[in-house]
Predicted model as a PDB file, atoms N, CA, C, CB and O in Angstrom, pLDDT in the B-factor column:
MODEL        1                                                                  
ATOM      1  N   UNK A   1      51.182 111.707  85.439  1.00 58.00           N  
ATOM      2  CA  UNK A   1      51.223 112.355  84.148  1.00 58.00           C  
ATOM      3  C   UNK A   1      51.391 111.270  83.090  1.00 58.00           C  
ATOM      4  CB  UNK A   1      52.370 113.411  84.076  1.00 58.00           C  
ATOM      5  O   UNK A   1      51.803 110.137  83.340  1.00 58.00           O  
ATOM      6  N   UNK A   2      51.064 111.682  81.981  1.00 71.00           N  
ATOM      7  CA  UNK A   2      50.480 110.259  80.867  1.00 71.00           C  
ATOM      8  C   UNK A   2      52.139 110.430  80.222  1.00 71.00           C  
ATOM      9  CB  UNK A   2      48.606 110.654  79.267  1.00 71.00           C  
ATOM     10  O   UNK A   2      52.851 111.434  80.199  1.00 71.00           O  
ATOM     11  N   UNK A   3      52.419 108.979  79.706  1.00 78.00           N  
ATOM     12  CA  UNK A   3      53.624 109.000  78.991  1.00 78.00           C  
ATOM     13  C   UNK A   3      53.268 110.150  77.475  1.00 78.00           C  
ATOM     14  CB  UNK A   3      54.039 107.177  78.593  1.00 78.00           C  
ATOM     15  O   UNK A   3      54.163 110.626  76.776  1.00 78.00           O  
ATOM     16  N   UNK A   4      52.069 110.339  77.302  1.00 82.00           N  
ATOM     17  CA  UNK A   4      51.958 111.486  76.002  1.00 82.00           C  
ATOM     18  C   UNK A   4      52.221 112.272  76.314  1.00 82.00           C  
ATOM     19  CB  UNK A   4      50.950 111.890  75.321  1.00 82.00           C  
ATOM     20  O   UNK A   4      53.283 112.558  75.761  1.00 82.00           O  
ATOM     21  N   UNK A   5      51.746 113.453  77.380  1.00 81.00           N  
ATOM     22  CA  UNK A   5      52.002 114.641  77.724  1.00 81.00           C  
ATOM     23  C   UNK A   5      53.146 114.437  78.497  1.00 81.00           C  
ATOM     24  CB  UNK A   5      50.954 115.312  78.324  1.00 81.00           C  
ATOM     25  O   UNK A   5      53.225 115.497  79.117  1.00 81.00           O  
ATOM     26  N   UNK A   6      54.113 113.714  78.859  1.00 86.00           N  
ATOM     27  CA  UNK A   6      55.442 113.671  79.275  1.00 86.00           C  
ATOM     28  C   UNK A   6      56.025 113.903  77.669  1.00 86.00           C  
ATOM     29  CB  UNK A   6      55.900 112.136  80.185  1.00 86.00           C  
ATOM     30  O   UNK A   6      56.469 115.023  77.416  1.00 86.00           O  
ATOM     31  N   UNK A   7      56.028 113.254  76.990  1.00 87.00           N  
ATOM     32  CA  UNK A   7      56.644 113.578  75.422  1.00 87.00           C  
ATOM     33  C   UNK A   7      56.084 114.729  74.938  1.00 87.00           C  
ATOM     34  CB  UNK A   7      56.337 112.455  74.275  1.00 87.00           C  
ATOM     35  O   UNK A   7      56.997 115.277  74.319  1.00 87.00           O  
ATOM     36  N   UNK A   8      54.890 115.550  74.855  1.00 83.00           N  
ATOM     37  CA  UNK A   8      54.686 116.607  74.628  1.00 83.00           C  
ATOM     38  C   UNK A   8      55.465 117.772  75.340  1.00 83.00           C  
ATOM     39  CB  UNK A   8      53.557 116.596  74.734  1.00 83.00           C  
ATOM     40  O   UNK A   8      56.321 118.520  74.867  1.00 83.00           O  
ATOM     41  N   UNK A   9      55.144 117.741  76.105  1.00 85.00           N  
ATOM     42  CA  UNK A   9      56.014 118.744  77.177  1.00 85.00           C  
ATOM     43  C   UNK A   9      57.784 118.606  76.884  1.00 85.00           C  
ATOM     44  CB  UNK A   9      55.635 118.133  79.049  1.00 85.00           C  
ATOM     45  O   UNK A   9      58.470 119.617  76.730  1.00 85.00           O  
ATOM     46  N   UNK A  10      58.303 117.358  76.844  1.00 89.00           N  
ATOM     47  CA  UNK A  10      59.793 117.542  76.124  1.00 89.00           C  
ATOM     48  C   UNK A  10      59.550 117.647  75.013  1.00 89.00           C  
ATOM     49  CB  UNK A  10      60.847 116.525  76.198  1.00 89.00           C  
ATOM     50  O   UNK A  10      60.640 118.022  74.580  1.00 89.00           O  
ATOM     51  N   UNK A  11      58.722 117.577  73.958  1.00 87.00           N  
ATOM     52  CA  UNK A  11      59.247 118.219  72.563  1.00 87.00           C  
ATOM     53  C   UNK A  11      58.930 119.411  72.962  1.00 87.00           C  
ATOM     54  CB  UNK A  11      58.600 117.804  71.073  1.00 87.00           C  
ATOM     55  O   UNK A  11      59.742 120.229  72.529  1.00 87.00           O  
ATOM     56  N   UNK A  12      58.140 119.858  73.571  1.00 86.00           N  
ATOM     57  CA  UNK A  12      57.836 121.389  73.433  1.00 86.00           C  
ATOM     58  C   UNK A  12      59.296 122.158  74.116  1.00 86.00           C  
ATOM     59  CB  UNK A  12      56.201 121.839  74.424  1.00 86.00           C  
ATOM     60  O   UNK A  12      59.504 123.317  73.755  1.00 86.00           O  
ATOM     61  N   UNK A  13      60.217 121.555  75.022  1.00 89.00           N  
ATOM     62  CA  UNK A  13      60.888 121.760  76.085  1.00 89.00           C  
ATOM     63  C   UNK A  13      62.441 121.900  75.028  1.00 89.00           C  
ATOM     64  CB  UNK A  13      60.644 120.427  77.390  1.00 89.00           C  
ATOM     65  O   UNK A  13      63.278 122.794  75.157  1.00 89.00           O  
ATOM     66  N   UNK A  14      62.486 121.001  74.227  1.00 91.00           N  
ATOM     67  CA  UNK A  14      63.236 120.672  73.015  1.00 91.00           C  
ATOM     68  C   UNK A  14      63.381 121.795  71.860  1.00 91.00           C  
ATOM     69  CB  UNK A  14      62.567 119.476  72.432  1.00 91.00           C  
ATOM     70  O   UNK A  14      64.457 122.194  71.414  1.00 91.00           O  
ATOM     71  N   UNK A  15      61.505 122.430  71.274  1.00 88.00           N  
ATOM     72  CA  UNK A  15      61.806 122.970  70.635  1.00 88.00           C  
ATOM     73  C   UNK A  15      62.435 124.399  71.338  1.00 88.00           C  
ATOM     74  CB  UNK A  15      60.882 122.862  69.838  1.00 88.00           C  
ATOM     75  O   UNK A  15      63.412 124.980  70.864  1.00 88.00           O  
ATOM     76  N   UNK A  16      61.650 124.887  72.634  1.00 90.00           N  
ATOM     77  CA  UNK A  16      62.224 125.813  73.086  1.00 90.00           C  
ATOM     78  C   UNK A  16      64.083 126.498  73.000  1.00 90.00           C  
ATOM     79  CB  UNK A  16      61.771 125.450  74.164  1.00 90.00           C  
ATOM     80  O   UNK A  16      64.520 127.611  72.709  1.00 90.00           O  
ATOM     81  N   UNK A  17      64.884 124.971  73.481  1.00 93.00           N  
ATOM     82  CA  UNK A  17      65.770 124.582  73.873  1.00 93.00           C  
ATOM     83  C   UNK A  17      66.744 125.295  72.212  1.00 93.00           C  
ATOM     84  CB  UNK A  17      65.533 122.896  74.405  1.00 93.00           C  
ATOM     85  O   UNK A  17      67.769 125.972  72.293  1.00 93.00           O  
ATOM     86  N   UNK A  18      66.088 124.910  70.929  1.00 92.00           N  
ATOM     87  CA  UNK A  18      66.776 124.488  70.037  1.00 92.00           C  
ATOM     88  C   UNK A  18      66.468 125.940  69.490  1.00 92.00           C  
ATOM     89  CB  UNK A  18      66.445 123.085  69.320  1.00 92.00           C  
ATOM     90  O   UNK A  18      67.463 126.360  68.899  1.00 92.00           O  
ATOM     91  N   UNK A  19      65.230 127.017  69.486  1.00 92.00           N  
ATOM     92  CA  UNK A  19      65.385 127.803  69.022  1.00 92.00           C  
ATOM     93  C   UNK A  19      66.104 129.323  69.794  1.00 92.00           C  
ATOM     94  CB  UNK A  19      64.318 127.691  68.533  1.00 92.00           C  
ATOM     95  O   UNK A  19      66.326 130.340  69.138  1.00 92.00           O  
ATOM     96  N   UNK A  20      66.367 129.201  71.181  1.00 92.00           N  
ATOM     97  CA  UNK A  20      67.369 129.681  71.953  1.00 92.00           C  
ATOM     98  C   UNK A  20      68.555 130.114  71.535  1.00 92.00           C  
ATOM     99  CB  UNK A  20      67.609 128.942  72.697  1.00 92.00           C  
ATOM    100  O   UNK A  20      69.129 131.202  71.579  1.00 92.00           O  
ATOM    101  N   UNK A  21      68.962 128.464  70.886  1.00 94.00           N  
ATOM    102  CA  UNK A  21      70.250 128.181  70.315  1.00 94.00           C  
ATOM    103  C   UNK A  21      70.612 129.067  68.889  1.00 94.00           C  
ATOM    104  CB  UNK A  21      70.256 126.590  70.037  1.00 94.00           C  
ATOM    105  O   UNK A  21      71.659 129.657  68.624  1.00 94.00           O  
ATOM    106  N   UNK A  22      69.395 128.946  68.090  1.00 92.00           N  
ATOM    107  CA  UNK A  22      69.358 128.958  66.825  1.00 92.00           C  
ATOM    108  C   UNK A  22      69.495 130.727  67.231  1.00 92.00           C  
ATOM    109  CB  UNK A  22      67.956 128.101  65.925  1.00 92.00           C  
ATOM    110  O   UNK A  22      70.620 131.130  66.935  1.00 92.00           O  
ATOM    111  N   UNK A  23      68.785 131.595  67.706  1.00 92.00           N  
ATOM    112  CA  UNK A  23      68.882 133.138  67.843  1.00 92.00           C  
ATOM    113  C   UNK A  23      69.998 133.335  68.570  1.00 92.00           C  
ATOM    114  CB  UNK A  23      67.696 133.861  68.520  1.00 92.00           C  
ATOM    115  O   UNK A  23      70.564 134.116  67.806  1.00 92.00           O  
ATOM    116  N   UNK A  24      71.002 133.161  69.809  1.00 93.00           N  
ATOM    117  CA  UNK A  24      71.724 132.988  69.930  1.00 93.00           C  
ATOM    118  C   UNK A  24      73.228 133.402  68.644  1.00 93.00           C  
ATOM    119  CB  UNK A  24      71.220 132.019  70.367  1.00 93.00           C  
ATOM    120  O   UNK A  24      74.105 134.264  68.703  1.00 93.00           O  
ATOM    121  N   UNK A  25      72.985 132.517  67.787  1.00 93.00           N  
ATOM    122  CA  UNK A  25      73.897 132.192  67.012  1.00 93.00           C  
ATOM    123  C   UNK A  25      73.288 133.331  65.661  1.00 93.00           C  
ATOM    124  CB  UNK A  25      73.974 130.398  66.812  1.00 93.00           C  
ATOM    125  O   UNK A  25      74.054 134.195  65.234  1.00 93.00           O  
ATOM    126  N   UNK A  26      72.426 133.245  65.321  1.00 92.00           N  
ATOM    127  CA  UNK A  26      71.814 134.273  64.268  1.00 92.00           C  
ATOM    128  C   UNK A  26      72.359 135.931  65.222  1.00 92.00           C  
ATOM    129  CB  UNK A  26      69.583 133.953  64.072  1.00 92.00           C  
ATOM    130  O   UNK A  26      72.784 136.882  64.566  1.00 92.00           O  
ATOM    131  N   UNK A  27      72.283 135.979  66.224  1.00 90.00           N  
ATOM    132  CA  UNK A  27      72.715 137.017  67.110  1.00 90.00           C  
ATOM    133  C   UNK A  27      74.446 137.720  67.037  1.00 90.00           C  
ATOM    134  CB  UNK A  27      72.431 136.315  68.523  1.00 90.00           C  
ATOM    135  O   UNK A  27      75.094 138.761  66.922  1.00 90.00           O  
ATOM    136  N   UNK A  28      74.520 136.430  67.181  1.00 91.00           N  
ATOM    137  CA  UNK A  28      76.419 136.792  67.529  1.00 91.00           C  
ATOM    138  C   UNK A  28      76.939 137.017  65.546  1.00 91.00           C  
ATOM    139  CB  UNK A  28      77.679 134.576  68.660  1.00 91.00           C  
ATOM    140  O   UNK A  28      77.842 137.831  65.355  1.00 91.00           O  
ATOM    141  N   UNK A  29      76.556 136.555  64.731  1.00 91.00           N  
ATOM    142  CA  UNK A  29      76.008 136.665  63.514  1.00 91.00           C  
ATOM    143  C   UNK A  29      76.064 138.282  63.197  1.00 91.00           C  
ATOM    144  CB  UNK A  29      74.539 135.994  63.515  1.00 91.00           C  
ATOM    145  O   UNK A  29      76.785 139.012  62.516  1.00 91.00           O  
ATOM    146  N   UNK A  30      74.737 138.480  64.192  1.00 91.00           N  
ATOM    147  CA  UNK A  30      73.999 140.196  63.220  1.00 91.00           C  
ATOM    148  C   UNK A  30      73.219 139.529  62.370  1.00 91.00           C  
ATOM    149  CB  UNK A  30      75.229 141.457  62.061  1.00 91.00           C  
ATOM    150  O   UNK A  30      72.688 140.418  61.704  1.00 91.00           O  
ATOM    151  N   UNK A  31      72.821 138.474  61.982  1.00 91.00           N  
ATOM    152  CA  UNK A  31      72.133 138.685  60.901  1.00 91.00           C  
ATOM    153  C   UNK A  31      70.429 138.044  61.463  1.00 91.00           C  
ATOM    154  CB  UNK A  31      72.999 137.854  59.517  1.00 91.00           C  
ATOM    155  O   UNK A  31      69.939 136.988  61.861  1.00 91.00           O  
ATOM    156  N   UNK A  32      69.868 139.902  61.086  1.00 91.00           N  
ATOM    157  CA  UNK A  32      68.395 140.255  61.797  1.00 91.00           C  
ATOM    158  C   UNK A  32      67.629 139.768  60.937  1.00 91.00           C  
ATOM    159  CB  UNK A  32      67.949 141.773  62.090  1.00 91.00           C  
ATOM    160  O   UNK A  32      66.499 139.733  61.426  1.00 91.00           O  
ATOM    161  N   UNK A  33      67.641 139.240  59.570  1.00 92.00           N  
ATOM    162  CA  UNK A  33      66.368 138.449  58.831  1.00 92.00           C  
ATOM    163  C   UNK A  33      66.540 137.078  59.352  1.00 92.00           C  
ATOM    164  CB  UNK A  33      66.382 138.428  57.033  1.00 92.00           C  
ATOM    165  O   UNK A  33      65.547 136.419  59.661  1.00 92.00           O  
ATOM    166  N   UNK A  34      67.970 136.514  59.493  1.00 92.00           N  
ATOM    167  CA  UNK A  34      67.745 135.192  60.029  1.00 92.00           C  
ATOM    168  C   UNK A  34      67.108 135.424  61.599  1.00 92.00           C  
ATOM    169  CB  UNK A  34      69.246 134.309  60.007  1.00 92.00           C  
ATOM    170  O   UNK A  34      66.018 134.897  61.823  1.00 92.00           O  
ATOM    171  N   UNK A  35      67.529 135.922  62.296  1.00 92.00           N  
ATOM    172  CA  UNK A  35      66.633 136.062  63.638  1.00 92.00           C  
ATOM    173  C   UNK A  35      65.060 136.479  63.496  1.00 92.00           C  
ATOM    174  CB  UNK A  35      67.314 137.220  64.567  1.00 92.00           C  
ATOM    175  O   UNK A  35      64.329 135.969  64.345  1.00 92.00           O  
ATOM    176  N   UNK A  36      64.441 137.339  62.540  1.00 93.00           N  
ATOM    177  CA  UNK A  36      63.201 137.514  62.681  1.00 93.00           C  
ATOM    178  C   UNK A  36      62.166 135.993  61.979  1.00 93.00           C  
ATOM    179  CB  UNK A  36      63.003 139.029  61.934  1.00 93.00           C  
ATOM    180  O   UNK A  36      61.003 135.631  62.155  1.00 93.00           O  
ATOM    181  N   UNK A  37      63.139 135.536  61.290  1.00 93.00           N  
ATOM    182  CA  UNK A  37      62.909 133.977  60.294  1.00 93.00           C  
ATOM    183  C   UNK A  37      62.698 132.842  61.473  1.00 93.00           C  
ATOM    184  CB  UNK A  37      64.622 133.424  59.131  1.00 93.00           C  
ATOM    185  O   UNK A  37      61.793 132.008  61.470  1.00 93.00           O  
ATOM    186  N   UNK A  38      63.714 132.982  62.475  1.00 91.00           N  
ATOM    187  CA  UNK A  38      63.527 132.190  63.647  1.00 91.00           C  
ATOM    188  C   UNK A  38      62.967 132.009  64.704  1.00 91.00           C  
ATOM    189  CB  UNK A  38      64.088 132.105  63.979  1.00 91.00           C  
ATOM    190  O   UNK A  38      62.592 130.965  65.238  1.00 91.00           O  
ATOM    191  N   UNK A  39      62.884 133.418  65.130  1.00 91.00           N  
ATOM    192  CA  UNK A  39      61.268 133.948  65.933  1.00 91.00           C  
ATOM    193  C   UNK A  39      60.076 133.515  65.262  1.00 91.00           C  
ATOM    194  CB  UNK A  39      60.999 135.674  65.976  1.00 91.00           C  
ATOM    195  O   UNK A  39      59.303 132.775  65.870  1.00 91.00           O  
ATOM    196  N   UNK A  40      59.796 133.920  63.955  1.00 92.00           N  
ATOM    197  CA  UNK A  40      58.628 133.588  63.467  1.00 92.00           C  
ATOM    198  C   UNK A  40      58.193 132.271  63.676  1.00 92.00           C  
ATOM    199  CB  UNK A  40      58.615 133.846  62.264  1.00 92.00           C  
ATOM    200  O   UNK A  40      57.147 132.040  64.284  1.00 92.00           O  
ATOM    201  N   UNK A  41      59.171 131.073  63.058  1.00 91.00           N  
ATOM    202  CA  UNK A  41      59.225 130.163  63.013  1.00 91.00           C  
ATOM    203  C   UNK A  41      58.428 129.271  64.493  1.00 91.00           C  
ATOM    204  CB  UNK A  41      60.494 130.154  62.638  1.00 91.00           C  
ATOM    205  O   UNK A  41      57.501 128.486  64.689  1.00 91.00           O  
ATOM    206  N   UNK A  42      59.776 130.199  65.496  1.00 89.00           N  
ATOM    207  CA  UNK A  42      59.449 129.584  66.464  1.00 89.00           C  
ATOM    208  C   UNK A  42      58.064 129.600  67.249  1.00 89.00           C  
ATOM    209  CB  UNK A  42      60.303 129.858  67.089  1.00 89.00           C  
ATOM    210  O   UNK A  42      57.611 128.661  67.904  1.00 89.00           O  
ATOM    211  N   UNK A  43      57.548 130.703  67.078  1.00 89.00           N  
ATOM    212  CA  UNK A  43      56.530 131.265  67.740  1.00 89.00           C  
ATOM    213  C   UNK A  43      55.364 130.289  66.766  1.00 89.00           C  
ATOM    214  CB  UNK A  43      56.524 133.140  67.681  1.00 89.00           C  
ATOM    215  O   UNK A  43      54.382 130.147  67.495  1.00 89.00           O  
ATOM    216  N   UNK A  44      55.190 129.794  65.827  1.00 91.00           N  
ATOM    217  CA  UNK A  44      54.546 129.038  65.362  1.00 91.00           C  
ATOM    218  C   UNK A  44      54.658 127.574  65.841  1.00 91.00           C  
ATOM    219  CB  UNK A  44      54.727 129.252  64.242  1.00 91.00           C  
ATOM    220  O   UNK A  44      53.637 126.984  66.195  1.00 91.00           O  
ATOM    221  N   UNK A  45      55.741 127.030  65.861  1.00 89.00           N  
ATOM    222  CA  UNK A  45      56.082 125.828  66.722  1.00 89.00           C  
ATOM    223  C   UNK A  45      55.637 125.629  68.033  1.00 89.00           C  
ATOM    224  CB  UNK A  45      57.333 125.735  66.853  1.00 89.00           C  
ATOM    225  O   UNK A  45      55.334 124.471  68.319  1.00 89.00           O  
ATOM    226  N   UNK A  46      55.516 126.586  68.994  1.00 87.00           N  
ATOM    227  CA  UNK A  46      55.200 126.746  70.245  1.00 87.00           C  
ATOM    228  C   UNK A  46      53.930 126.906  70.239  1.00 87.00           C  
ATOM    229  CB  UNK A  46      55.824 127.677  70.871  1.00 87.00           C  
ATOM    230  O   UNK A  46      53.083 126.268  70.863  1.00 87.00           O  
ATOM    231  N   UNK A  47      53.804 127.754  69.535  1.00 89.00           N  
ATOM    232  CA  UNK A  47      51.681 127.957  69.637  1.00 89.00           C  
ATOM    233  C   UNK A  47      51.628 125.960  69.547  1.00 89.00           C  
ATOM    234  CB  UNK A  47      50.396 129.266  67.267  1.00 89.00           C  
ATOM    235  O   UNK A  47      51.509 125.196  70.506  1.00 89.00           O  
ATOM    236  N   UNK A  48      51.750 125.633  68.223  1.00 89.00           N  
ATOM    237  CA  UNK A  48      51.098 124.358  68.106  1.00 89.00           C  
ATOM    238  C   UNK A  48      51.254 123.165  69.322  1.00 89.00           C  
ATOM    239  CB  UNK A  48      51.628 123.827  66.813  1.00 89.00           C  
ATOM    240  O   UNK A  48      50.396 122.365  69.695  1.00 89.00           O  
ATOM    241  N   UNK A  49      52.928 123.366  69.899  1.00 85.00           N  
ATOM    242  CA  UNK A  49      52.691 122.601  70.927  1.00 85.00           C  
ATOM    243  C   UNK A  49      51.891 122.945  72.630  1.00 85.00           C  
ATOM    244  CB  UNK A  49      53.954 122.225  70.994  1.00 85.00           C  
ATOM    245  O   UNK A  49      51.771 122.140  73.554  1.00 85.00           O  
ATOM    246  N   UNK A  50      51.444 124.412  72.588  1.00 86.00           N  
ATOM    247  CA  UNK A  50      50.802 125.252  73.849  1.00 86.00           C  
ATOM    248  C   UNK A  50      49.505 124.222  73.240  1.00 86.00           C  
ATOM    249  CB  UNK A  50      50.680 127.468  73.876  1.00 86.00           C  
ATOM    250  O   UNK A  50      49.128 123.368  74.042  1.00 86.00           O  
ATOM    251  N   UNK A  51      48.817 124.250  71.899  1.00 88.00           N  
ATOM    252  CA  UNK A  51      47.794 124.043  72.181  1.00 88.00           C  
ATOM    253  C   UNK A  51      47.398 122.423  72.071  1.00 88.00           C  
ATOM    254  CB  UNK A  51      47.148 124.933  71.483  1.00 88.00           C  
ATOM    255  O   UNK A  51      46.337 122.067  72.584  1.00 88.00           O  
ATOM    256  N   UNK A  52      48.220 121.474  71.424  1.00 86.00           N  
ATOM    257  CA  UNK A  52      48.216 120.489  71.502  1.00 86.00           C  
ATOM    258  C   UNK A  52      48.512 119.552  73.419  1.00 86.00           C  
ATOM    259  CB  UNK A  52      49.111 120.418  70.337  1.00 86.00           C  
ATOM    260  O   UNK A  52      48.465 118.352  73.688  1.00 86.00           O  
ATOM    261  N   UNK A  53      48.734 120.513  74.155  1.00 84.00           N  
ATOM    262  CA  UNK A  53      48.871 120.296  75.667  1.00 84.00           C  
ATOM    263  C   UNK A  53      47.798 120.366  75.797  1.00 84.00           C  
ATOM    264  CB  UNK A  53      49.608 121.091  76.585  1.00 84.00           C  
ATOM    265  O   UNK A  53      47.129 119.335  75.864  1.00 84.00           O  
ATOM    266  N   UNK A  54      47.039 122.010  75.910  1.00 87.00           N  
ATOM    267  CA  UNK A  54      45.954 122.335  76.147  1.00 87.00           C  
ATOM    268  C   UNK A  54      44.677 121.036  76.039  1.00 87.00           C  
ATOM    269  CB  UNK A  54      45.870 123.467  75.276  1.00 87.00           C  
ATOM    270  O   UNK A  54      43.896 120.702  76.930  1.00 87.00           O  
ATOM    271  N   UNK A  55      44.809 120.425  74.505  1.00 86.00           N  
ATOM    272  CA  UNK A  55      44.202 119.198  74.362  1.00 86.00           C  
ATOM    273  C   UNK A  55      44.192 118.189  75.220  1.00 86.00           C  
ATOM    274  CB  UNK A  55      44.561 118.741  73.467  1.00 86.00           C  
ATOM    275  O   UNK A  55      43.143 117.711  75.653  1.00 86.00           O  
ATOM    276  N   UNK A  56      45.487 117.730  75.580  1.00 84.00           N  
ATOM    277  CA  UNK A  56      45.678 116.866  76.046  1.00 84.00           C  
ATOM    278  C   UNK A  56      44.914 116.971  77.532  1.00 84.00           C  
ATOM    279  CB  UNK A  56      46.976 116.692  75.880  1.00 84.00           C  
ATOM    280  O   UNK A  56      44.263 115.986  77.881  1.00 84.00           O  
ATOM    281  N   UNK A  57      44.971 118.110  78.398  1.00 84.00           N  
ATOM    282  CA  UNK A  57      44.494 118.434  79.429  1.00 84.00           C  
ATOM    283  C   UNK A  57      43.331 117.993  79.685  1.00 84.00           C  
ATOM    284  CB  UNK A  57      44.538 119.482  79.533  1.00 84.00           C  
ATOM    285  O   UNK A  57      43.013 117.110  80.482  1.00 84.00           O  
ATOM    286  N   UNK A  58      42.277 119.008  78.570  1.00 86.00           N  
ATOM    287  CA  UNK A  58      41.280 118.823  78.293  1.00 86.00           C  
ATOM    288  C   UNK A  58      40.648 117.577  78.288  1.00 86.00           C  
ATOM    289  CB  UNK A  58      41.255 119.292  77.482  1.00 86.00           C  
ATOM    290  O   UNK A  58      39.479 117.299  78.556  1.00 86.00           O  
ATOM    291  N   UNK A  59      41.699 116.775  77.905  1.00 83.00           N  
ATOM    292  CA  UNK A  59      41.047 115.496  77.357  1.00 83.00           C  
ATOM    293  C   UNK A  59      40.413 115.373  76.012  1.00 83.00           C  
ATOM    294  CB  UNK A  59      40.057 115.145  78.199  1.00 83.00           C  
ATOM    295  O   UNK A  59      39.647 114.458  75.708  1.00 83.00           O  
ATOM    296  N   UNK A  60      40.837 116.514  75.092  1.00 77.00           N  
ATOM    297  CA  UNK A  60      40.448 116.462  73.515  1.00 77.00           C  
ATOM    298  C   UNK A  60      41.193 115.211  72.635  1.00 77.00           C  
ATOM    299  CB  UNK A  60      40.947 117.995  72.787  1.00 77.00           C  
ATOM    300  O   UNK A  60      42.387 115.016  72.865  1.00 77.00           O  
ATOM    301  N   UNK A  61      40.750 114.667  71.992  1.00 71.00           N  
ATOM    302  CA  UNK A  61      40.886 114.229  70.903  1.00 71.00           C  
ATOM    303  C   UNK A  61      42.356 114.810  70.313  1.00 71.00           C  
ATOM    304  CB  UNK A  61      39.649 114.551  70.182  1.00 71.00           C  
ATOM    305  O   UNK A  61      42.263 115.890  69.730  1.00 71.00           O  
ATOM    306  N   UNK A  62      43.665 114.232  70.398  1.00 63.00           N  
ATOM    307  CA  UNK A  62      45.043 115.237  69.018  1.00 63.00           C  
ATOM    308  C   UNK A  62      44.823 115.054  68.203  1.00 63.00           C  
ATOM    309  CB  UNK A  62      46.569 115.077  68.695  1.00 63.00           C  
ATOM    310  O   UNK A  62      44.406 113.936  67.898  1.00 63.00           O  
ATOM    311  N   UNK A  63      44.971 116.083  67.290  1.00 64.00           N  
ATOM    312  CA  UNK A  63      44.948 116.025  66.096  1.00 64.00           C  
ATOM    313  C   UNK A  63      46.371 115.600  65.371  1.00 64.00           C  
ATOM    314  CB  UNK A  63      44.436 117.221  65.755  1.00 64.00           C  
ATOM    315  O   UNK A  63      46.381 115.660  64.142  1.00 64.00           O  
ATOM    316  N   UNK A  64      47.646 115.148  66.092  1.00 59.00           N  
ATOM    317  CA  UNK A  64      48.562 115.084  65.758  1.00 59.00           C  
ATOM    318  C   UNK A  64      49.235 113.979  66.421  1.00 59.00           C  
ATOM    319  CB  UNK A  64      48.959 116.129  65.774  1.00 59.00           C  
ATOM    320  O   UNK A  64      48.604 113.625  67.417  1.00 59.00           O  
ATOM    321  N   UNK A  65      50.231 113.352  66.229  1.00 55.00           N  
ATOM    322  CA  UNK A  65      51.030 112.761  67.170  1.00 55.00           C  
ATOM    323  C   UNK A  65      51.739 113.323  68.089  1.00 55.00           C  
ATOM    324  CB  UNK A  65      51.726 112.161  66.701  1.00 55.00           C  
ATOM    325  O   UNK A  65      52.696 114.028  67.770  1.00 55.00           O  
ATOM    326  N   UNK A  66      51.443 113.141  69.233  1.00 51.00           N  
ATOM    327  CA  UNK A  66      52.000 113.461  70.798  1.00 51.00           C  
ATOM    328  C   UNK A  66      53.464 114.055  70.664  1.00 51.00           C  
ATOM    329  CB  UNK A  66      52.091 111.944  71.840  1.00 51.00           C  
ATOM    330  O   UNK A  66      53.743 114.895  71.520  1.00 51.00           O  
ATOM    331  N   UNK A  67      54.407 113.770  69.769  1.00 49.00           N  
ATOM    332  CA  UNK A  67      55.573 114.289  69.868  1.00 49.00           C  
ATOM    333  C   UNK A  67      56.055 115.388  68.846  1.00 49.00           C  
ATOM    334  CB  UNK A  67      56.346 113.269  69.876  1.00 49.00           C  
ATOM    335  O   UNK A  67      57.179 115.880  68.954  1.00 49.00           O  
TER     336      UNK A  67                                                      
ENDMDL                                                                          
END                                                                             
Protein backbone atom coordinates (compact mmCIF):
# COMPACT_ATOMS: atom_id res chain seq x y z
CA UNK A 1 0.00 0.00 0.00
CA UNK A 2 1.45 3.50 -1.15
CA UNK A 3 2.59 5.82 1.73
CA UNK A 4 -0.47 8.21 0.06
CA UNK A 5 -3.28 6.01 0.49
CA UNK A 6 -1.83 4.94 3.95
CA UNK A 7 -2.30 8.84 4.85
CA UNK A 8 -5.55 8.96 3.10
CA UNK A 9 -7.13 6.22 4.78
CA UNK A 10 -5.86 7.78 8.36
CA UNK A 11 -7.17 11.12 7.62
CA UNK A 12 -10.23 9.63 6.54
CA UNK A 13 -9.94 7.22 9.80
CA UNK A 14 -9.22 10.62 11.82
CA UNK A 15 -11.99 12.46 10.41
CA UNK A 16 -14.34 9.62 11.24
CA UNK A 17 -12.75 9.35 14.72
CA UNK A 18 -13.23 13.23 15.43
CA UNK A 19 -16.76 13.56 14.25
CA UNK A 20 -17.97 10.55 16.59
CA UNK A 21 -16.58 12.65 19.21
CA UNK A 22 -17.99 15.88 18.14
CA UNK A 23 -21.96 14.15 18.08
CA UNK A 24 -21.26 12.37 21.05
CA UNK A 25 -20.82 15.55 22.93
CA UNK A 26 -23.48 17.73 20.83
CA UNK A 27 -25.63 14.57 22.16
CA UNK A 28 -25.08 14.51 25.85
CA UNK A 29 -25.67 18.44 25.14
CA UNK A 30 -29.33 17.98 23.42
CA UNK A 31 -28.36 20.35 21.27
CA UNK A 32 -30.02 18.89 17.75
CA UNK A 33 -28.88 21.93 15.37
CA UNK A 34 -25.38 21.40 16.55
CA UNK A 35 -25.70 17.62 15.78
CA UNK A 36 -27.53 18.02 12.42
CA UNK A 37 -24.48 20.92 11.66
CA UNK A 38 -22.11 17.97 12.38
CA UNK A 39 -23.61 15.24 10.44
CA UNK A 40 -23.86 17.50 7.61
CA UNK A 41 -20.53 18.56 7.89
CA UNK A 42 -19.36 15.28 8.31
CA UNK A 43 -21.00 13.50 5.64
CA UNK A 44 -19.35 16.03 3.31
CA UNK A 45 -15.86 15.35 4.67
CA UNK A 46 -16.22 11.66 4.13
CA UNK A 47 -17.76 11.76 0.69
CA UNK A 48 -14.52 13.80 -0.30
CA UNK A 49 -12.21 11.45 1.34
CA UNK A 50 -14.45 7.98 -0.10
CA UNK A 51 -13.75 9.56 -3.31
CA UNK A 52 -10.35 10.85 -3.24
CA UNK A 53 -9.41 6.84 -2.30
CA UNK A 54 -11.53 5.78 -4.99
CA UNK A 55 -8.87 7.90 -7.13
CA UNK A 56 -6.19 6.75 -5.73
CA UNK A 57 -7.24 3.07 -6.53
CA UNK A 58 -8.04 3.85 -9.77
CA UNK A 59 -4.95 5.29 -10.35
CA UNK A 60 -6.59 8.86 -11.15
CA UNK A 61 -4.80 11.83 -11.09
CA UNK A 62 -5.82 13.87 -7.01
CA UNK A 63 -7.10 16.61 -7.25
CA UNK A 64 -5.98 17.40 -3.76
CA UNK A 65 -3.29 16.61 -1.40
CA UNK A 66 -3.29 13.01 -0.11
CA UNK A 67 -4.02 14.09 3.44
Amino acid sequence: MSTDLRARLRALQEAQARQERELDKATRTGDLDQRQKILNEGRQELHQHQEALERMVLGEPATEPPW
